[in-house]
C-alpha positions in Angstrom: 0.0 0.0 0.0 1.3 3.6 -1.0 2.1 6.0 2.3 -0.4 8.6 2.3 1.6 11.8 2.6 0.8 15.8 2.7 2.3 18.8 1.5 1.8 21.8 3.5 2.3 25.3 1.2 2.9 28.1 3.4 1.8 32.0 1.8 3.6 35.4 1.1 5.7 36.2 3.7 5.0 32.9 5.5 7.1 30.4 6.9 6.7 26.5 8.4 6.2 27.7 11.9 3.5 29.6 11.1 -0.1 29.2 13.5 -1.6 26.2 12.9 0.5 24.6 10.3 2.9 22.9 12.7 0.1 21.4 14.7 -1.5 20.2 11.2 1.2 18.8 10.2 1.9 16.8 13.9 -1.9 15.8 14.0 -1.8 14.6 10.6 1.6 12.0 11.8 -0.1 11.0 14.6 -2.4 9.6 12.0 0.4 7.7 9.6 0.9 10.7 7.2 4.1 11.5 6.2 4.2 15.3 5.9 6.3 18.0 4.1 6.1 21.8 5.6 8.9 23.2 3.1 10.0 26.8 3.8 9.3 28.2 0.2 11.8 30.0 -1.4 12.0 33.8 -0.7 8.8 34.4 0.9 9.2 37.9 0.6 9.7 37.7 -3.1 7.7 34.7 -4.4 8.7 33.2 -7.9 6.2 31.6 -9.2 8.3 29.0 -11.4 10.8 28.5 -7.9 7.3 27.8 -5.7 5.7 25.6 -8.2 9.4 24.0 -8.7 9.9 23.3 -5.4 6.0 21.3 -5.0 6.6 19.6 -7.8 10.2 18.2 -6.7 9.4 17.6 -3.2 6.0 15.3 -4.4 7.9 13.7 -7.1 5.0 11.5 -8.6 1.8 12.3 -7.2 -0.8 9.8 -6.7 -4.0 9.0 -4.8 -2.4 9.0 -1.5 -1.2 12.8 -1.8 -3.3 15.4 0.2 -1.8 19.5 -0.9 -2.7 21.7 1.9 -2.1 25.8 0.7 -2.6 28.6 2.5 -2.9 32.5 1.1 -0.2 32.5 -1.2 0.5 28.5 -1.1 -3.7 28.1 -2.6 -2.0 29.7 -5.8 0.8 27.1 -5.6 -1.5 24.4 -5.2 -4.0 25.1 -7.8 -1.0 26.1 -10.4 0.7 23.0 -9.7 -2.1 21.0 -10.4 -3.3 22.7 -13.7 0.6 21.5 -14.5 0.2 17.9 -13.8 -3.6 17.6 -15.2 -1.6 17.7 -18.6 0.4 14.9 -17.6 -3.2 13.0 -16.6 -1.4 12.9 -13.1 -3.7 13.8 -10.2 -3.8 13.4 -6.7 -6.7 12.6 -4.1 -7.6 16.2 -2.5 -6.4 19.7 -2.1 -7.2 22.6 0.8 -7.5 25.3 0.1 -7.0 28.4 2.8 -7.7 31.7 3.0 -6.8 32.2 -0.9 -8.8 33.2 -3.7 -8.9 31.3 -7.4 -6.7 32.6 -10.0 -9.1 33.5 -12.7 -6.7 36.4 -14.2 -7.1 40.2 -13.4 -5.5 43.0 -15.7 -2.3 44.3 -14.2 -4.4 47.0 -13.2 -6.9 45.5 -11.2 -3.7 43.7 -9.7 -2.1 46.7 -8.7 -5.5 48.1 -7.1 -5.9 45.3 -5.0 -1.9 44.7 -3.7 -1.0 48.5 -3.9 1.0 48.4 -6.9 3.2 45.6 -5.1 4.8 43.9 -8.5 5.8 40.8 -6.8 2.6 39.8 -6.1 1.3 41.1 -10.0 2.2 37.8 -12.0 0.5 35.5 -9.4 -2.6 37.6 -9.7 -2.6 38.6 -13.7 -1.9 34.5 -15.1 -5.2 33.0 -15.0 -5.5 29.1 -14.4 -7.6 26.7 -16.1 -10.2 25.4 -13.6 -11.4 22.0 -15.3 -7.6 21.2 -15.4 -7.4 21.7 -11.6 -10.9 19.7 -11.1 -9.5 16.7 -13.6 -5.9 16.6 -11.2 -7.5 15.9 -8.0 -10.5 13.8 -6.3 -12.0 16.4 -4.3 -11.6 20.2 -3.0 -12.1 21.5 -0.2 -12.0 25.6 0.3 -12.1 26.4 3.7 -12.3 30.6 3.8 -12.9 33.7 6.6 -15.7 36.5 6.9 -13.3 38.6 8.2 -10.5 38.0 6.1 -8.8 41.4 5.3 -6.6 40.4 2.2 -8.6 37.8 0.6 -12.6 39.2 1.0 -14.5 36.6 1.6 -17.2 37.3 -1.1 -14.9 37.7 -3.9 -13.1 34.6 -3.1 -16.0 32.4 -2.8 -17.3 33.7 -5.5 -14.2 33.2 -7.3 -13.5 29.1 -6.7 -17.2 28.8 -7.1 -17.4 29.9 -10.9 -14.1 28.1 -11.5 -14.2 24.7 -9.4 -16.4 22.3 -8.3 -15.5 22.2 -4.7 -17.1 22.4 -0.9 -16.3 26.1 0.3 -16.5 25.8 4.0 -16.8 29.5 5.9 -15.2 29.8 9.0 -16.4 32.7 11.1 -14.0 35.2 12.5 -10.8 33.3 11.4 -9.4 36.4 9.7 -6.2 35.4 7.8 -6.1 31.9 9.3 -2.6 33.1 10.6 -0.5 34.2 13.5 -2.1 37.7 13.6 -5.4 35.8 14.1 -3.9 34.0 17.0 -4.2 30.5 15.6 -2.8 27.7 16.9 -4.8 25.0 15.7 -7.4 24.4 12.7 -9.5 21.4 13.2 -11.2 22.2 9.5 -8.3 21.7 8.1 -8.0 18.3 9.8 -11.3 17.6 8.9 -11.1 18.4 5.5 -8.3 16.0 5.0 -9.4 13.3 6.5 -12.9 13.2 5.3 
């Protein structure tokens, strides 16, 4: 039998330790995962090619034992990656997505309204992804987003993975960002979602 294993894809300016991603990742060992909770490359200035470089090395071949777990920044990593690998007719069996919107494509202007002109962030928001590649390179998906979010709104983003995915959108109240500003130390969503 294939080890199940997780890949846990920290956002902008994140970092492995980061709330509740270390107890994720220890809750999901207690339960015979093997799990990866990489620090990406430059957080502060995300590549996208380095990201998506650095999923796709560390899962090697993906398969139906593979869970991807992103978060802000790390949904766009996750949901990139597997738009790759659907035209490969790879997939894996789920993704979680958190706190992150869907990457339909805005116009550099609209990119630069809603990051204040920050042009590191302007490719990740201007290249649109195909969503029935995403759907086709994974079993299920599982968005798990904040009403009180102040960088992703919750509206837009739901909005957003609804038109472009089929997926379950989960809202959790009052979460914010889902990170350390938030004061989260734990997200038993996220545990939920993949182990359901």
């Amino acid at each position: 039998m294939k080890p199940r294993r997780a890949f846990i894809i920290h956002g902008y300016q994140g970092y492995p330790g980061e709330a509740w991603q270390p107890w994720l990742k220890a809750e999901l060992e207690k339960r015979g995962y093997a799990v990866w909770l990489p620090a990406m490359p430059r957080p502060d200035h995300p590549v996208m090619a380095e990201w998506i470089g650095l999923l796709a090395q560390l899962v090697g071949e993906p398969d139906d034992q593979t869970v991807l777990v992103g978060h802000s920044l790390g949904v766009q990593v996750v949901v990139r990656y597997l738009e790759q690998i659907a035209g490969k007719g790879q997939a894996v069996r789920k993704a979680v997505l958190i706190a992150g919107s869907f990457p339909a494509g805005m116009t550099a202007q609209q990119a630069d309204e809603r990051t204040g002109g920050d042009a590191v962030l302007r490719p990740w928001l201007t290249l649109g992804v195909d969503g029935a590649r995403v759907n086709r390179a994974t079993g299920k998906i599982t968005v798990i987003l904040s009403d009180n979010d102040p960088i992703i709104p919750y509206e837009q983003a739901r909005a957003s993975f609804a038109l472009n995915l089929r997926c379950e959108i989960i809202l959790e109240p009052g979460k914010g960002h889902f990170n350390e500003d938030d004061r989260l130390t734990d997200l038993p969503i996220a545990l939920q979602a993949v182990l359901s």
